[in-house]
PQR file of N, CA, C, O and H, with PARSE charges and radii, in Angstrom:
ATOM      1  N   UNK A   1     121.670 295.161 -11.433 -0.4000 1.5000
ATOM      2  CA  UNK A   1     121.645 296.602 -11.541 -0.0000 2.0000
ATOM      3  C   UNK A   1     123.085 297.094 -11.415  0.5500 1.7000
ATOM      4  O   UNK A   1     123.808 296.320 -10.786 -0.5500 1.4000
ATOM      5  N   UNK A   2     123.571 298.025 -11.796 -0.4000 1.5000
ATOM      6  CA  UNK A   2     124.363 298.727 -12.243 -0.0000 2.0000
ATOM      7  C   UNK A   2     124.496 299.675 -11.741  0.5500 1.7000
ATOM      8  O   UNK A   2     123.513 299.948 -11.053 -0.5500 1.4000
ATOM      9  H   UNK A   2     122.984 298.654 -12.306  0.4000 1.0000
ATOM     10  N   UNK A   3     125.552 300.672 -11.701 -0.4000 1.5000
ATOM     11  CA  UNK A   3     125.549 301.986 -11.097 -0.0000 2.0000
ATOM     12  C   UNK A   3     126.350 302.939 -12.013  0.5500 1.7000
ATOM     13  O   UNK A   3     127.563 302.733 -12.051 -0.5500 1.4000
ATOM     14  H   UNK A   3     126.350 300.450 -12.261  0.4000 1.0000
ATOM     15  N   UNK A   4     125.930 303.795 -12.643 -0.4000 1.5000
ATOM     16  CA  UNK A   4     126.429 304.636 -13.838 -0.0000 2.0000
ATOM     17  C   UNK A   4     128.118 305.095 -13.423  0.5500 1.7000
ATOM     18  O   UNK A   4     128.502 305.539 -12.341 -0.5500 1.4000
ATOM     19  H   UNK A   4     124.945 303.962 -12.612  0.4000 1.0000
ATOM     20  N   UNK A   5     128.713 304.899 -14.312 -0.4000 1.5000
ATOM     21  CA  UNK A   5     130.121 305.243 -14.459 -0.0000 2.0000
ATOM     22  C   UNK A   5     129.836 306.859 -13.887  0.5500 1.7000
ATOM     23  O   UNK A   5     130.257 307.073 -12.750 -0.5500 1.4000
ATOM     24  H   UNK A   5     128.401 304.538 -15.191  0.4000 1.0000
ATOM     25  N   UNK A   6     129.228 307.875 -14.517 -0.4000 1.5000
ATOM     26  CA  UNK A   6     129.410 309.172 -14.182 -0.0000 2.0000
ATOM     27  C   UNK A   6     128.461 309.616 -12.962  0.5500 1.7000
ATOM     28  O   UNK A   6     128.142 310.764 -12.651 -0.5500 1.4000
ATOM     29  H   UNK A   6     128.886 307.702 -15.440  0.4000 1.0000
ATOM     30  N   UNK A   7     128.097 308.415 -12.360 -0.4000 1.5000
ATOM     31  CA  UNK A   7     126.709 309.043 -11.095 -0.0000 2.0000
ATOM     32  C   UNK A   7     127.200 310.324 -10.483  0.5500 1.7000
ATOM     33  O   UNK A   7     126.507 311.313 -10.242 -0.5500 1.4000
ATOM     34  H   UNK A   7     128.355 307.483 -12.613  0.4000 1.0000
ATOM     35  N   UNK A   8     128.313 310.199 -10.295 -0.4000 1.5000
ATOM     36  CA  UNK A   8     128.889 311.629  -9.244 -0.0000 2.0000
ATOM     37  C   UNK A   8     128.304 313.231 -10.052  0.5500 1.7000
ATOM     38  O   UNK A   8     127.938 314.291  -9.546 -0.5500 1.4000
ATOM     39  H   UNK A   8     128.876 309.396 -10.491  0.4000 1.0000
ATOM     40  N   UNK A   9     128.422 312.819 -11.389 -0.4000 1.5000
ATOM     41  CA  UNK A   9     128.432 314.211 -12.417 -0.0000 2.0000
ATOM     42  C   UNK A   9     126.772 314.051 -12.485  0.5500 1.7000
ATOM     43  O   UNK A   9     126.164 315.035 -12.908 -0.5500 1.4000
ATOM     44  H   UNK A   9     128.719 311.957 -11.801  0.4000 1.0000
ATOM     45  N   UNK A  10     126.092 313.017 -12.144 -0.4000 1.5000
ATOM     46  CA  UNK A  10     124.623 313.436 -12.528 -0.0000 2.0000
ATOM     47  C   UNK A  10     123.870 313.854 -11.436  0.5500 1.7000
ATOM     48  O   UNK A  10     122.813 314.472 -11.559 -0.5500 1.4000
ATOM     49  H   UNK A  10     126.586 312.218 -11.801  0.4000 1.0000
ATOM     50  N   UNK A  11     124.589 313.405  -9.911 -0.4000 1.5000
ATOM     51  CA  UNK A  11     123.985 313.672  -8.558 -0.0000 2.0000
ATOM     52  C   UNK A  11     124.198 315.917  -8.533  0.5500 1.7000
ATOM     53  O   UNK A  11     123.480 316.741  -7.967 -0.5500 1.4000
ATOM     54  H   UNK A  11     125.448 312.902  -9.812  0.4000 1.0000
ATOM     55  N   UNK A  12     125.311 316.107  -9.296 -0.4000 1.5000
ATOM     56  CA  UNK A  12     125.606 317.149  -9.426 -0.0000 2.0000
ATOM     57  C   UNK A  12     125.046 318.217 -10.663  0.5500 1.7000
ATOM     58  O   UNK A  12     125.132 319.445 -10.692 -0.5500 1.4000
ATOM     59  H   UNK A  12     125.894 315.438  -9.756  0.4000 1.0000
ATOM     60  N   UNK A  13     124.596 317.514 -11.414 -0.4000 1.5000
ATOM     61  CA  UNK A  13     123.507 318.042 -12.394 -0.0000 2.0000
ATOM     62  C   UNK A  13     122.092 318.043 -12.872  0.5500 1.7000
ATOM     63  O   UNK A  13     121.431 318.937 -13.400 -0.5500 1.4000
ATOM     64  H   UNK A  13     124.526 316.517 -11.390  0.4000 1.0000
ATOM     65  N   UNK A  14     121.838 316.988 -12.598 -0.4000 1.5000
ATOM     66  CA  UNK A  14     120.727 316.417 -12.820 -0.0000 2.0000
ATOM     67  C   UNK A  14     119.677 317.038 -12.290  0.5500 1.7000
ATOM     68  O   UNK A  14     119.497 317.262 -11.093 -0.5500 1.4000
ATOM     69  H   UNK A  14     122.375 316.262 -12.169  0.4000 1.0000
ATOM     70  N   UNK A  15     118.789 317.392 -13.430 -0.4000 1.5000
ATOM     71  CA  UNK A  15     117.633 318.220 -13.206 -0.0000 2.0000
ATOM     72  C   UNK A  15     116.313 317.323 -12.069  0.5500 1.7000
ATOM     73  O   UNK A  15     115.701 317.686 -11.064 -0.5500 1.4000
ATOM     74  H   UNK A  15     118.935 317.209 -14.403  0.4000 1.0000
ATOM     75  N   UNK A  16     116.334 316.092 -12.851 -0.4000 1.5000
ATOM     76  CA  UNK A  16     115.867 315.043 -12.138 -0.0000 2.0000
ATOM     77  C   UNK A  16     115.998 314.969 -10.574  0.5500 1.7000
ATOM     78  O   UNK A  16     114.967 314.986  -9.901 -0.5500 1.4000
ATOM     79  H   UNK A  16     116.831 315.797 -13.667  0.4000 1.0000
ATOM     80  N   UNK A  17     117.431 314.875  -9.874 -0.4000 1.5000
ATOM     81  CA  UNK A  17     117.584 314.719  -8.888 -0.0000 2.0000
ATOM     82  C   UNK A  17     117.226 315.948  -7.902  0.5500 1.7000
ATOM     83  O   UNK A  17     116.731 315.816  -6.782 -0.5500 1.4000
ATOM     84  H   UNK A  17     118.269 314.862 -10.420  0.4000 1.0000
ATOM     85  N   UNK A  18     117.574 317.194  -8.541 -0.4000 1.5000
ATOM     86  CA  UNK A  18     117.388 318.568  -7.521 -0.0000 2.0000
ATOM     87  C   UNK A  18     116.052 318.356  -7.299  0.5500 1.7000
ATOM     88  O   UNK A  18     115.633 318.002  -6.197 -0.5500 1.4000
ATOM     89  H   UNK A  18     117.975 317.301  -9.451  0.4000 1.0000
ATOM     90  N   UNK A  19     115.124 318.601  -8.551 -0.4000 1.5000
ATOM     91  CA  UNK A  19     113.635 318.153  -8.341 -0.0000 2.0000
ATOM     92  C   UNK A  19     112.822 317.114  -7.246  0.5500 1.7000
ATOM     93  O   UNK A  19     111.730 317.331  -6.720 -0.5500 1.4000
ATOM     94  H   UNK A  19     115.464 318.889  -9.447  0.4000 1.0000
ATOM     95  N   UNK A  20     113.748 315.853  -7.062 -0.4000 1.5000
ATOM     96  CA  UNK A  20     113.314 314.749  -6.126 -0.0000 2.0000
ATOM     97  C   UNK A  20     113.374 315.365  -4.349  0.5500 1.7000
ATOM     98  O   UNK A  20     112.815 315.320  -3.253 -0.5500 1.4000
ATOM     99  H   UNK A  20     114.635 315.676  -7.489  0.4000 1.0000
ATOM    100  N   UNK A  21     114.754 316.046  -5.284 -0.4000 1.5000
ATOM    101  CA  UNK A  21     115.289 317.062  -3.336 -0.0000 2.0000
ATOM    102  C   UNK A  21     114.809 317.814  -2.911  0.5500 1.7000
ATOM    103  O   UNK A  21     114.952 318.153  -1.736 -0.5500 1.4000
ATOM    104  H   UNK A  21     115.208 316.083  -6.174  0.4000 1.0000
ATOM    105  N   UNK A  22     114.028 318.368  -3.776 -0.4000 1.5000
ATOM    106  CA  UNK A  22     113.224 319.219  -3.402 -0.0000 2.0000
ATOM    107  C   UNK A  22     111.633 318.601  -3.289  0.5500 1.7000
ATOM    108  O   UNK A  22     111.090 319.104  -2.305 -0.5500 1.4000
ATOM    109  H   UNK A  22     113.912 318.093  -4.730  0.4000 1.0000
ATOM    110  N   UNK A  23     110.931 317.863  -3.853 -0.4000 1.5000
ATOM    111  CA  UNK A  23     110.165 317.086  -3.002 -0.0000 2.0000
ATOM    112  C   UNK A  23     110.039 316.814  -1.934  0.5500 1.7000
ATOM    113  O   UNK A  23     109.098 317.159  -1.218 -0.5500 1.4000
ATOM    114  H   UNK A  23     111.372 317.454  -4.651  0.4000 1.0000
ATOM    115  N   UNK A  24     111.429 315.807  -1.471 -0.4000 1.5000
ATOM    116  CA  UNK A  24     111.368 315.630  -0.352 -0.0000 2.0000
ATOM    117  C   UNK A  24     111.630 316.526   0.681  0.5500 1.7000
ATOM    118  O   UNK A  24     111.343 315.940   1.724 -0.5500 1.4000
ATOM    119  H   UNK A  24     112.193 315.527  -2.052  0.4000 1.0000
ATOM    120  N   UNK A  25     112.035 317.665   0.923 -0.4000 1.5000
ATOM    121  CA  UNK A  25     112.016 319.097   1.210 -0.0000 2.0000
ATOM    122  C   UNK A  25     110.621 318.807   1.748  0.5500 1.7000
ATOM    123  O   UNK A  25     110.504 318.416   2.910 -0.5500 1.4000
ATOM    124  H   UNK A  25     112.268 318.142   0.075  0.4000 1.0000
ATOM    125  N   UNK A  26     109.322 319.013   0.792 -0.4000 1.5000
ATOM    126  CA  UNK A  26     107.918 319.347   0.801 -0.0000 2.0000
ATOM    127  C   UNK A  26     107.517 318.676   1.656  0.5500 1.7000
ATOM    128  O   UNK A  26     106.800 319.185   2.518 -0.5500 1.4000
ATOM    129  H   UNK A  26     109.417 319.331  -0.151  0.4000 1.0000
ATOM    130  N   UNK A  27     107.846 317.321   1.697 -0.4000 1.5000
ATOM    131  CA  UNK A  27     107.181 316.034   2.045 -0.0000 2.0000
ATOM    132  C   UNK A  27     107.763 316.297   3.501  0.5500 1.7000
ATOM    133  O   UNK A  27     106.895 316.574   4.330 -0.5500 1.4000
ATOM    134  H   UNK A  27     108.428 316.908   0.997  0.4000 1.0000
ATOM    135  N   UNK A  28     108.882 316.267   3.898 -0.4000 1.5000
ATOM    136  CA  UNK A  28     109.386 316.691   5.570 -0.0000 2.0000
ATOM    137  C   UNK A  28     108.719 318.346   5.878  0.5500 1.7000
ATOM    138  O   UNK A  28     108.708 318.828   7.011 -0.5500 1.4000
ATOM    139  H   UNK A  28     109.587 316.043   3.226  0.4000 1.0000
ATOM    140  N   UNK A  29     108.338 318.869   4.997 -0.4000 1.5000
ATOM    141  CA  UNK A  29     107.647 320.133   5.640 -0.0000 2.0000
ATOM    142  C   UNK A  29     106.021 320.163   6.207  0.5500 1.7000
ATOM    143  O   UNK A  29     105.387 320.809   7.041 -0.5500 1.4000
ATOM    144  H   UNK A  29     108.348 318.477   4.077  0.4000 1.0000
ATOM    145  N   UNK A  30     105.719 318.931   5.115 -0.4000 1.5000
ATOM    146  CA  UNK A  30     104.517 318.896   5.435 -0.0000 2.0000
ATOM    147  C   UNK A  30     103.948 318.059   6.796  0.5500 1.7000
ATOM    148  O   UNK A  30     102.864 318.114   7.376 -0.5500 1.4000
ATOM    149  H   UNK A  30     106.234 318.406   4.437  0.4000 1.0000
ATOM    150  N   UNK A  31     105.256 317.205   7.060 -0.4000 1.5000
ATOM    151  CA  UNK A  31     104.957 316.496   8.370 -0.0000 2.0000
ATOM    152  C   UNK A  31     105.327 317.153   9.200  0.5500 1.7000
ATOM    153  O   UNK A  31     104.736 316.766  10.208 -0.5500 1.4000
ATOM    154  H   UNK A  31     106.137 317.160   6.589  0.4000 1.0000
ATOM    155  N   UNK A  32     106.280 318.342   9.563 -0.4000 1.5000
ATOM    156  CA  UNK A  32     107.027 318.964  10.579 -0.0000 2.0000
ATOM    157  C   UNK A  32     105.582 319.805  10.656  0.5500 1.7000
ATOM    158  O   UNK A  32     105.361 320.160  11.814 -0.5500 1.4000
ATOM    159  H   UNK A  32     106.760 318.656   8.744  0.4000 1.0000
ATOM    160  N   UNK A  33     104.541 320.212   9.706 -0.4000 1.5000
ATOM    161  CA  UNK A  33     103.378 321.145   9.724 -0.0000 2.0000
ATOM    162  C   UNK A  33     102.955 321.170  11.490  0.5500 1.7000
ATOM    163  O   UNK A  33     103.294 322.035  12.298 -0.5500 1.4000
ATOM    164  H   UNK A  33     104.721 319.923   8.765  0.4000 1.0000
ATOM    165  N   UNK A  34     102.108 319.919  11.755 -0.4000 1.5000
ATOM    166  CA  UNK A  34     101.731 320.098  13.021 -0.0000 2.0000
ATOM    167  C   UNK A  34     102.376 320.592  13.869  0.5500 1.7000
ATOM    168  O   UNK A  34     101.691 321.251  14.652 -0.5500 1.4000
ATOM    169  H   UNK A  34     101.833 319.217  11.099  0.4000 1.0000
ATOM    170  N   UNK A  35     103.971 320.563  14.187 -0.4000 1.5000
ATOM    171  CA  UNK A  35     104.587 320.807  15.257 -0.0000 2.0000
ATOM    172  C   UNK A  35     105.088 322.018  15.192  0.5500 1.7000
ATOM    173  O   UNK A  35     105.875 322.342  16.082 -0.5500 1.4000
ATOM    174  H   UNK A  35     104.528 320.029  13.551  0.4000 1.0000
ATOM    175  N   UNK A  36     104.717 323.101  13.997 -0.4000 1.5000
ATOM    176  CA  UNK A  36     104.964 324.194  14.204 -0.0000 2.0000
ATOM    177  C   UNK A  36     103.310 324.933  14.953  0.5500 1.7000
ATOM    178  O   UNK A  36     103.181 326.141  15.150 -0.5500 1.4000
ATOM    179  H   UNK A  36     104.078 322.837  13.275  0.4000 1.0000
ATOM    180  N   UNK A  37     102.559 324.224  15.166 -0.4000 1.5000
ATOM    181  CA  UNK A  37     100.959 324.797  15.696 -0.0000 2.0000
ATOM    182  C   UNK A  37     101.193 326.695  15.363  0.5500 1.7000
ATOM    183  O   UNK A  37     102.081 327.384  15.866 -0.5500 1.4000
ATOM    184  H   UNK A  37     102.664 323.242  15.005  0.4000 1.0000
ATOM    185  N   UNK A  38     100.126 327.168  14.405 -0.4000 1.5000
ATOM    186  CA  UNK A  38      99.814 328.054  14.163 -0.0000 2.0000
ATOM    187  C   UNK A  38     100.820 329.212  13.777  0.5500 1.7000
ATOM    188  O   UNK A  38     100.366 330.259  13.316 -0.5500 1.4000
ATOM    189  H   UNK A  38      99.405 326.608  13.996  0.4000 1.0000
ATOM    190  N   UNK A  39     102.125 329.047  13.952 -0.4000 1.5000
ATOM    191  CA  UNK A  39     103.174 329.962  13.804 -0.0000 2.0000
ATOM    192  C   UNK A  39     103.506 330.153  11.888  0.5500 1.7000
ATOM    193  O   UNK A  39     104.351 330.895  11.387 -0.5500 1.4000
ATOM    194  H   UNK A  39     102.494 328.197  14.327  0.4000 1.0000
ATOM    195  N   UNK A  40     102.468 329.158  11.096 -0.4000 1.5000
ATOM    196  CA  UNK A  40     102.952 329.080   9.877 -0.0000 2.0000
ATOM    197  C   UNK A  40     101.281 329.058   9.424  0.5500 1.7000
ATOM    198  O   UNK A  40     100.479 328.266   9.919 -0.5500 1.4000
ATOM    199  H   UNK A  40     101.782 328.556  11.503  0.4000 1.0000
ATOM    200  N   UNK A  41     100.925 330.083   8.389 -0.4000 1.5000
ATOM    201  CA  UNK A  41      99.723 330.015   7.893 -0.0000 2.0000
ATOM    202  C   UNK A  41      99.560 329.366   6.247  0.5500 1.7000
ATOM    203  O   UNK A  41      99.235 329.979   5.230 -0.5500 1.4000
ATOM    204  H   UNK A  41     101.576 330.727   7.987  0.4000 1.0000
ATOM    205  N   UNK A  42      99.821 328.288   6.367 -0.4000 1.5000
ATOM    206  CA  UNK A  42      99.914 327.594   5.210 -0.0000 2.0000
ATOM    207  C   UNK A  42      98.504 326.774   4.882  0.5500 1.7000
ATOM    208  O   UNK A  42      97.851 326.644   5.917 -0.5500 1.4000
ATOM    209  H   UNK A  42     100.086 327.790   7.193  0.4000 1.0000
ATOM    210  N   UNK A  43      97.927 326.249   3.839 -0.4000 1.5000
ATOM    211  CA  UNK A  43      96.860 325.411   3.795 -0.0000 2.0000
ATOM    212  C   UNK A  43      97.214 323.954   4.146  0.5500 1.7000
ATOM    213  O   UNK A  43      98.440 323.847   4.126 -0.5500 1.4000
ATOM    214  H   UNK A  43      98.457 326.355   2.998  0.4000 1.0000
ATOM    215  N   UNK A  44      96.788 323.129   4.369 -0.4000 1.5000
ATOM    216  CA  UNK A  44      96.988 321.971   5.272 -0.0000 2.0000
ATOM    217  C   UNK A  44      98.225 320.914   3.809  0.5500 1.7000
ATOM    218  O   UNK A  44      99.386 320.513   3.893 -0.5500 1.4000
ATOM    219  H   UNK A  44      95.792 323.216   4.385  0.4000 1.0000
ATOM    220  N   UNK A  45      97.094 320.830   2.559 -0.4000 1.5000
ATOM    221  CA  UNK A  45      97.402 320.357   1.933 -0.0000 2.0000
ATOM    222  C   UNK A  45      98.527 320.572   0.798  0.5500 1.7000
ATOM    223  O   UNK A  45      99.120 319.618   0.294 -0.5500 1.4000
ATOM    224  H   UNK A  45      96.151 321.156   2.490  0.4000 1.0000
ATOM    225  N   UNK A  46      98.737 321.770   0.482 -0.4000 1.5000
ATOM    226  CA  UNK A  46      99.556 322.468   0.056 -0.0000 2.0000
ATOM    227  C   UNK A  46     100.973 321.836  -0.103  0.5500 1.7000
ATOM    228  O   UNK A  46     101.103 321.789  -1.327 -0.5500 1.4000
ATOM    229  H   UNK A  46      98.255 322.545   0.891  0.4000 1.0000
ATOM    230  N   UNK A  47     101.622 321.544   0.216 -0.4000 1.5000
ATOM    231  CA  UNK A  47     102.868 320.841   0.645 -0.0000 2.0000
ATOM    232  C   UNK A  47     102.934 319.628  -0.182  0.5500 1.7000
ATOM    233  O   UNK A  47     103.816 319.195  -0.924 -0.5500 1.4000
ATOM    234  H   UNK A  47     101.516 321.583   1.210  0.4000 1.0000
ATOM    235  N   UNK A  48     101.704 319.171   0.158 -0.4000 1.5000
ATOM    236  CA  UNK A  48     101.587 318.085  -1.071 -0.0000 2.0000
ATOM    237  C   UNK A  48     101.018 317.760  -2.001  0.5500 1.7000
ATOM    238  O   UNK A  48     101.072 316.684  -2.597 -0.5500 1.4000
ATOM    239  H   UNK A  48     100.988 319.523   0.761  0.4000 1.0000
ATOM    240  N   UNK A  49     100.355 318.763  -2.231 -0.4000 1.5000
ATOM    241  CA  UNK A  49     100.684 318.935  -4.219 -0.0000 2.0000
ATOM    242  C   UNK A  49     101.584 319.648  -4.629  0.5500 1.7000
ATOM    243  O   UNK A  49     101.971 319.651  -5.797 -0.5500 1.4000
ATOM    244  H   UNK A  49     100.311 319.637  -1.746  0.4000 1.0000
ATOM    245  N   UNK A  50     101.991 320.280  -3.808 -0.4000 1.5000
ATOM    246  CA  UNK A  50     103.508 320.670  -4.330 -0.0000 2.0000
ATOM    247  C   UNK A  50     104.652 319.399  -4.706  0.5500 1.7000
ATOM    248  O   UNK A  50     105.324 319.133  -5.703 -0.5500 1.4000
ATOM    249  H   UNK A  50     101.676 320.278  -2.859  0.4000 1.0000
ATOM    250  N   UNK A  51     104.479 318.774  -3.330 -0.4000 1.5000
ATOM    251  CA  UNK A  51     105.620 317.659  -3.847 -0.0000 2.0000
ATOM    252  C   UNK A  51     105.046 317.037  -4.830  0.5500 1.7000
ATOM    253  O   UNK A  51     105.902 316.882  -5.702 -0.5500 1.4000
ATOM    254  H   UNK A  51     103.933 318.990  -2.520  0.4000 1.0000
ATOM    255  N   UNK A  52     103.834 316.502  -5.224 -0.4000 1.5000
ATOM    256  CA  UNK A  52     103.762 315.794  -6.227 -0.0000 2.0000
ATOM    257  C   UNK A  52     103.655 316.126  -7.104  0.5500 1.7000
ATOM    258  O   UNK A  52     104.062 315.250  -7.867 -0.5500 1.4000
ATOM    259  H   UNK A  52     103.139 316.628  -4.516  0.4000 1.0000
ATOM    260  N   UNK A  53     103.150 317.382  -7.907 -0.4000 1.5000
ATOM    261  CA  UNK A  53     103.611 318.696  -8.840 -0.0000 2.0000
ATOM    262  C   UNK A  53     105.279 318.366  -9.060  0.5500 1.7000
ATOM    263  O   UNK A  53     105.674 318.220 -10.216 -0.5500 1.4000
ATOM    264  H   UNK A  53     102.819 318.094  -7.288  0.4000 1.0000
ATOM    265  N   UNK A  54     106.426 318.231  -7.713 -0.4000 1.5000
ATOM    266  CA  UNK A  54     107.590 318.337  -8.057 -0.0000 2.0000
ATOM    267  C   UNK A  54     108.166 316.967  -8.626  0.5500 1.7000
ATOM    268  O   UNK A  54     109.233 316.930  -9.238 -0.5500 1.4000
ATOM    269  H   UNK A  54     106.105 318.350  -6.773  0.4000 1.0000
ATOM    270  N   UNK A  55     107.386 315.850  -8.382 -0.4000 1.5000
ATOM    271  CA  UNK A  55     107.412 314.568  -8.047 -0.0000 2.0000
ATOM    272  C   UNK A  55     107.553 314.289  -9.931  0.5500 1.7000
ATOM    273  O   UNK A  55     108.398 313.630 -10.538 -0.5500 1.4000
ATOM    274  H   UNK A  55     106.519 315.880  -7.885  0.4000 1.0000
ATOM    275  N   UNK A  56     106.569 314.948 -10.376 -0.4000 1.5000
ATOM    276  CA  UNK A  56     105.413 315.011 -11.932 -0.0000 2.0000
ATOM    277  C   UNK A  56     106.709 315.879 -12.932  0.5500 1.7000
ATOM    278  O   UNK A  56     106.894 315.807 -14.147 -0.5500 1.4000
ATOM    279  H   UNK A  56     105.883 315.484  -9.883  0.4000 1.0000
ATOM    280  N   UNK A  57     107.255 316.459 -12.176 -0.4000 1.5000
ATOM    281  CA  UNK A  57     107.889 317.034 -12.527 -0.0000 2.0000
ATOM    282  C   UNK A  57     109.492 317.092 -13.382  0.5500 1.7000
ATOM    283  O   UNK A  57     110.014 317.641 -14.352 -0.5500 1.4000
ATOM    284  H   UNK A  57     107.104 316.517 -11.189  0.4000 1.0000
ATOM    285  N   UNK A  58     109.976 315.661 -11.748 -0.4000 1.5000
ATOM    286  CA  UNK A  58     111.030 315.298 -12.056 -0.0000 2.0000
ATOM    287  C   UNK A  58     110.815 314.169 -12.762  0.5500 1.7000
ATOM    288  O   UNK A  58     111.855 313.804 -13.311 -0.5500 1.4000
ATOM    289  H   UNK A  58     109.552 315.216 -10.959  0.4000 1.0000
ATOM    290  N   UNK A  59     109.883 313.460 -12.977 -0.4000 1.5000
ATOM    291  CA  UNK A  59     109.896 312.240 -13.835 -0.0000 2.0000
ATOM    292  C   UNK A  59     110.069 312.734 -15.495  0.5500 1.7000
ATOM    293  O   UNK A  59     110.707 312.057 -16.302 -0.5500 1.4000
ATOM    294  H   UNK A  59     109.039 313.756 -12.532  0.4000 1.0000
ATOM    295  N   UNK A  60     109.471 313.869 -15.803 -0.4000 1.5000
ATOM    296  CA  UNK A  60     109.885 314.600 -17.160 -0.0000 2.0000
ATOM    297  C   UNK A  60     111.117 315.120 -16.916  0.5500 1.7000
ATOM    298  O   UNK A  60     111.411 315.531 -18.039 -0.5500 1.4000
ATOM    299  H   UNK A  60     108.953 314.418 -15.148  0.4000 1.0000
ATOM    300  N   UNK A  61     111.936 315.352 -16.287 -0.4000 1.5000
ATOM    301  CA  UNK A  61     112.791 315.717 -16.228 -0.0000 2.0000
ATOM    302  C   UNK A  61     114.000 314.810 -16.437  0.5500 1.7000
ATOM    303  O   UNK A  61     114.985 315.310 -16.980 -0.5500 1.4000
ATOM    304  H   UNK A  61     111.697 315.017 -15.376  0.4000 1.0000
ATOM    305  N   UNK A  62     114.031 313.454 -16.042 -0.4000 1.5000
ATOM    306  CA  UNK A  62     114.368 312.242 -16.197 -0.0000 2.0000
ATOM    307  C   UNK A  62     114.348 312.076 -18.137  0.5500 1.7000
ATOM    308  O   UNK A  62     115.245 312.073 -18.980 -0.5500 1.4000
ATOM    309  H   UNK A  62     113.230 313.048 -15.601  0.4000 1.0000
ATOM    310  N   UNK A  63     113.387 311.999 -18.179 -0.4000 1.5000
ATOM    311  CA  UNK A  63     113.587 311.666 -19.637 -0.0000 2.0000
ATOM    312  C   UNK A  63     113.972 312.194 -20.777  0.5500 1.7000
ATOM    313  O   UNK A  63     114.123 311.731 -21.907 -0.5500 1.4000
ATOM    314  H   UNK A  63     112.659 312.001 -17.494  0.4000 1.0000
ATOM    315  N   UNK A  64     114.160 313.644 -20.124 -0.4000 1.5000
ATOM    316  CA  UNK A  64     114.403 314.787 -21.159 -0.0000 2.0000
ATOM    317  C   UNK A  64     115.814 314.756 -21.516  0.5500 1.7000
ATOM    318  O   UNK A  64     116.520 314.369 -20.584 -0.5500 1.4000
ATOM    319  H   UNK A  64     114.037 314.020 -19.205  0.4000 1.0000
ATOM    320  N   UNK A  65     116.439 315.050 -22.591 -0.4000 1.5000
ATOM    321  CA  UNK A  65     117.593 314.858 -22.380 -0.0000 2.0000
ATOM    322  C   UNK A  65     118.592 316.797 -22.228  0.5500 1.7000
ATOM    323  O   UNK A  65     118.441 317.749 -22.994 -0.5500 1.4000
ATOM    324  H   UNK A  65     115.866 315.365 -23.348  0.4000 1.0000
ATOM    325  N   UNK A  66     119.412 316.725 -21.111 -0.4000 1.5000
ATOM    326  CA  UNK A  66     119.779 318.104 -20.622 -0.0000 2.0000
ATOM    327  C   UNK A  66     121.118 318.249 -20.573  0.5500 1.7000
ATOM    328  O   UNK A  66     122.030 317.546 -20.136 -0.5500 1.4000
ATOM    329  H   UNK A  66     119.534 315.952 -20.489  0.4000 1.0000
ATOM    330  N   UNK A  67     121.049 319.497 -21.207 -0.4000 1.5000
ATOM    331  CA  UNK A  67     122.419 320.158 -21.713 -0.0000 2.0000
ATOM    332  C   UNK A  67     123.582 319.632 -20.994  0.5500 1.7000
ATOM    333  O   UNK A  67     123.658 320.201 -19.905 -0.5500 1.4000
ATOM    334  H   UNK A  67     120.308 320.068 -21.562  0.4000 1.0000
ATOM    335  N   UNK A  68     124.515 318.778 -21.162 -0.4000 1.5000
ATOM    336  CA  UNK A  68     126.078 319.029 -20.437 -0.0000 2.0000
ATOM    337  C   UNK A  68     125.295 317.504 -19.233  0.5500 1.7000
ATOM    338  O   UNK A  68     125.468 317.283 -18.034 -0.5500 1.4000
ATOM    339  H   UNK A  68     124.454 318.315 -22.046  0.4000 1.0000
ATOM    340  N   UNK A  69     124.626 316.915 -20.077 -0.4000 1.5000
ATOM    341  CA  UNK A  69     124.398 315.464 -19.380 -0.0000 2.0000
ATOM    342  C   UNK A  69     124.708 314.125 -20.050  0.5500 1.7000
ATOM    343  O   UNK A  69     124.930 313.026 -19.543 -0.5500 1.4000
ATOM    344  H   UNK A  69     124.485 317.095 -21.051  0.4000 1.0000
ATOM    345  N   UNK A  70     124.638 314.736 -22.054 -0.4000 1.5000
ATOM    346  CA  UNK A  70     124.416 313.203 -22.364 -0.0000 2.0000
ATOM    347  C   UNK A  70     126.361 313.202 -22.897  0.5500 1.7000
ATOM    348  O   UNK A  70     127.139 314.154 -22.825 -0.5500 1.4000
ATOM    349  H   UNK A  70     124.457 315.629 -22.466  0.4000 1.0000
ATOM    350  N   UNK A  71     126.641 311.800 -23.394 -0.4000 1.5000
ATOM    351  CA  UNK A  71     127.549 311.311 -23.715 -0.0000 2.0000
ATOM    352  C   UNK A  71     128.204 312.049 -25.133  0.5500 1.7000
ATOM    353  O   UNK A  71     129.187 311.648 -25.756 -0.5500 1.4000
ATOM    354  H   UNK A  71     126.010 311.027 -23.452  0.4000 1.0000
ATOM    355  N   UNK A  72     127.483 313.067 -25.398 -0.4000 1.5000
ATOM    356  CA  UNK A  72     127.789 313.658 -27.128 -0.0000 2.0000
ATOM    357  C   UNK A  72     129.002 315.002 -25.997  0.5500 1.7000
ATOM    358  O   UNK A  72     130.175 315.353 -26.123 -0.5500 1.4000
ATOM    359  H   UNK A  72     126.685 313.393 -24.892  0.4000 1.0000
ATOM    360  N   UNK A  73     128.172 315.270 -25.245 -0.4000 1.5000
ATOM    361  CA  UNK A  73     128.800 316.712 -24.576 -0.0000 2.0000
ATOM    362  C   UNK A  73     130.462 316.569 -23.969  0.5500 1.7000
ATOM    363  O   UNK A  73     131.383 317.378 -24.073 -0.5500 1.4000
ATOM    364  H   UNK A  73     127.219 314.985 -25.143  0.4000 1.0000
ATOM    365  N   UNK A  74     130.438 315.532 -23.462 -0.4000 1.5000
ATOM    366  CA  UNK A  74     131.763 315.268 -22.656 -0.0000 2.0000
ATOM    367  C   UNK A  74     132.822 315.409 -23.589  0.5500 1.7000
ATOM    368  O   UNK A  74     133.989 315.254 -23.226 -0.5500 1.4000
ATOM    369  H   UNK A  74     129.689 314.874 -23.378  0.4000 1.0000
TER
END
């Protein structure tokens, strides 16, 4: 495996990656859930279909190809 010459420019663009970050966002919210007890009126599950909605999300996002990412733009 390999590690892309431009990773720095895709950690910084990449539709893909914000999407994953923000998953995991969901995924630590949804476990921090219990320890906020009742101060947050959210549905239990919520959190995670969101992340995996975001999850579903970024995998199309991955394949798509996005403005000021591919090798024609530079």
């Amino acid at each position: 495996m390999k590690l892309a010459s431009d990773w720095k420019r895709v950690l910084q663009r990449a539709w893909s990656i914000r999407l994953m970050l923000i998953a995991g966002l969901l995924s630590g919210l949804e476990v921090a859930m219990p320890y906020l007890d009742g101060h947050v009126d959210i549905p239990p599950r919520l959190f995670a279909a969101l992340s995996g909605l975001t999850v579903a999300a970024a995998f199309v996002a991955r394949i798509i190809a996005q403005k000021g990412m591919s090798n024609a733009d530079q």
